[in-house]
C-alpha positions as YAML, in Angstrom:
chain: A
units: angstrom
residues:
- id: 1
  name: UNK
  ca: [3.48, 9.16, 34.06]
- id: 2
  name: UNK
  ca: [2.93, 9.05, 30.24]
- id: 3
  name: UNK
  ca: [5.72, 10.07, 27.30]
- id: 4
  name: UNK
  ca: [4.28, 12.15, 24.38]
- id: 5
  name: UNK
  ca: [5.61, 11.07, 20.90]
- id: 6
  name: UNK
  ca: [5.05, 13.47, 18.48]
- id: 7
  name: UNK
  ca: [5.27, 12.86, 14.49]
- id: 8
  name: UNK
  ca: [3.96, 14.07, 11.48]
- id: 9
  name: UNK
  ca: [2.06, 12.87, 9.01]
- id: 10
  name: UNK
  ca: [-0.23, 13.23, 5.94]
- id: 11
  name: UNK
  ca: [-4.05, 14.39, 7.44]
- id: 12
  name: UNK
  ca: [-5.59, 11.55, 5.15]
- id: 13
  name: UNK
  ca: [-3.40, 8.87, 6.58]
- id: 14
  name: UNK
  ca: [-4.42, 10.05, 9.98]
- id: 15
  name: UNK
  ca: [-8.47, 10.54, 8.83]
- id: 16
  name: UNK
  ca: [-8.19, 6.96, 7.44]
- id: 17
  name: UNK
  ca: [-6.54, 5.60, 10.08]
- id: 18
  name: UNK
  ca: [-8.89, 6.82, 12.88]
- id: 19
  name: UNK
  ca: [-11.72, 5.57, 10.88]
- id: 20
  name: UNK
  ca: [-10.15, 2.07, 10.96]
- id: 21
  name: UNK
  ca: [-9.20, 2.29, 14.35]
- id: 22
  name: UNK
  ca: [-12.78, 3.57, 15.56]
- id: 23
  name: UNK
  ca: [-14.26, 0.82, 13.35]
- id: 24
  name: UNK
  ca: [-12.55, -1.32, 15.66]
- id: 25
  name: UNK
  ca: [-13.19, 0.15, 19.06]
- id: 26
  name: UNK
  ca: [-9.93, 2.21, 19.68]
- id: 27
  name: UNK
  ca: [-9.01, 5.43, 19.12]
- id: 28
  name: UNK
  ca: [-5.50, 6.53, 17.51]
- id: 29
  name: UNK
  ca: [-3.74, 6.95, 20.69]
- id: 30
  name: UNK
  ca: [-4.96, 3.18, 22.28]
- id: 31
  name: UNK
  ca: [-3.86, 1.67, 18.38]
- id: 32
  name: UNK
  ca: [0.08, 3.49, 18.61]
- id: 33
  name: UNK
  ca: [0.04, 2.17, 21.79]
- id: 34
  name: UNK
  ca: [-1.22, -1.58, 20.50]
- id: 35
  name: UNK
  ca: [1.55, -1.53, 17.75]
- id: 36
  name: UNK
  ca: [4.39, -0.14, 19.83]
- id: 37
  name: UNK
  ca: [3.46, -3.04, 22.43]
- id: 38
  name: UNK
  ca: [3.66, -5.64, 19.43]
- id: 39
  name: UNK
  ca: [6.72, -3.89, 18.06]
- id: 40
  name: UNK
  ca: [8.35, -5.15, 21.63]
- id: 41
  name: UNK
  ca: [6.72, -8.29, 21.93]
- id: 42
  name: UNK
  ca: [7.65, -9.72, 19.05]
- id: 43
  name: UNK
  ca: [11.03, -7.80, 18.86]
- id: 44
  name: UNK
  ca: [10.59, -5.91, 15.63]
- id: 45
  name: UNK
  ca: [7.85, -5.32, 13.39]
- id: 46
  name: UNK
  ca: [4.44, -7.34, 13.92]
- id: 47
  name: UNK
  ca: [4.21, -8.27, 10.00]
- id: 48
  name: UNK
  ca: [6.16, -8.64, 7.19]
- id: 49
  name: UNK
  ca: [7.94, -5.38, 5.49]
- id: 50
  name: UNK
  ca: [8.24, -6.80, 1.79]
- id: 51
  name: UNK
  ca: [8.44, -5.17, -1.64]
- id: 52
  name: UNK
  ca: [5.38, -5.73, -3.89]
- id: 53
  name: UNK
  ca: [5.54, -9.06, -6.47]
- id: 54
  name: UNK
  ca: [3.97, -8.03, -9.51]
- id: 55
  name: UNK
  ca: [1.23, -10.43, -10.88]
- id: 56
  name: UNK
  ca: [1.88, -12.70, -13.51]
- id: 57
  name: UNK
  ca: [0.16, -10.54, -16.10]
- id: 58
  name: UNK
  ca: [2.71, -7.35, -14.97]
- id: 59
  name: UNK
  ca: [5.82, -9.48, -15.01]
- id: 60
  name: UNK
  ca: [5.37, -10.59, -18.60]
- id: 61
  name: UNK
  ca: [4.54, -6.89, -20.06]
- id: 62
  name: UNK
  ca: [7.62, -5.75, -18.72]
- id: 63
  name: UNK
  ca: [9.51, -8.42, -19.93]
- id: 64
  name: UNK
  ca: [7.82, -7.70, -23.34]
- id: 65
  name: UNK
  ca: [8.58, -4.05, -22.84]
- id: 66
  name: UNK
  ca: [12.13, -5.32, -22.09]
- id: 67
  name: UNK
  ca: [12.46, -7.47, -25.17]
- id: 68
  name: UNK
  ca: [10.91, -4.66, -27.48]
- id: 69
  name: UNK
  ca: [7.63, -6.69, -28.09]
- id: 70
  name: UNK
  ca: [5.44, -3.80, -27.52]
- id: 71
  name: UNK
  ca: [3.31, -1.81, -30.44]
- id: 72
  name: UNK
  ca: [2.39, 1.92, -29.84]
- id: 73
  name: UNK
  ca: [-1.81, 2.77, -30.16]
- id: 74
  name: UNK
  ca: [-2.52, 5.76, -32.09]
- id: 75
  name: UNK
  ca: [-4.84, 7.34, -29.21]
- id: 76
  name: UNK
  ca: [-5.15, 6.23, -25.83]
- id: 77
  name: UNK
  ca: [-9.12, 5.39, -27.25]
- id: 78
  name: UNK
  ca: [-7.22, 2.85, -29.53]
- id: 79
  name: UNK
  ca: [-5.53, 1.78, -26.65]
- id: 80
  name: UNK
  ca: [-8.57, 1.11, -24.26]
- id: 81
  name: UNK
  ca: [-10.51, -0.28, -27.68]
- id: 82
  name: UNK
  ca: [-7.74, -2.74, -28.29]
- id: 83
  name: UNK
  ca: [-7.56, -3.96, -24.54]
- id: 84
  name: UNK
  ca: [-11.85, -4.36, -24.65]
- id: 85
  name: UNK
  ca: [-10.98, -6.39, -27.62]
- id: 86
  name: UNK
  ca: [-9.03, -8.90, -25.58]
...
């Protein structure tokens, strides 16, 4: 005999994760059941749960935010033009 779970989510999630699922031969049910099987073989989540790092390039404009080393662009044109510029 089977158990139903039942749980809701957004309709894209669930459209994108079918398509990855049939992409790799299974259909939704077949991959809930392939996590919840690696859930209890490996005794909690099969991969890491971490917060994001931001890259290099992130970490030092919010330290310049931080620090007040920051200039305001007229437009958000002036903005993109300044960024092209390098």
């Amino acid at each position: 005999m089977n158990a139903s779970i039942k749980t809701r989510i957004e309709p894209e999630l669930k459209d994108q994760a079918e398509a990855t699922l049939s992409a790799l031969g299974l259909d939704l049910s077949s991959g809930i059941r392939l996590f919840l099987k690696q859930v209890v073989l490996t005794q909690g989540l099969p991969f890491p749960v971490t917060l994001p790092t931001p890259n290099t390039a992130t970490q030092k404009a919010i330290a310049d935010s931080y620090a007040g080393r920051t200039r305001r662009a007229s437009s958000v044109k002036a903005l993109f033009d300044e960024a092209a510029k390098g």
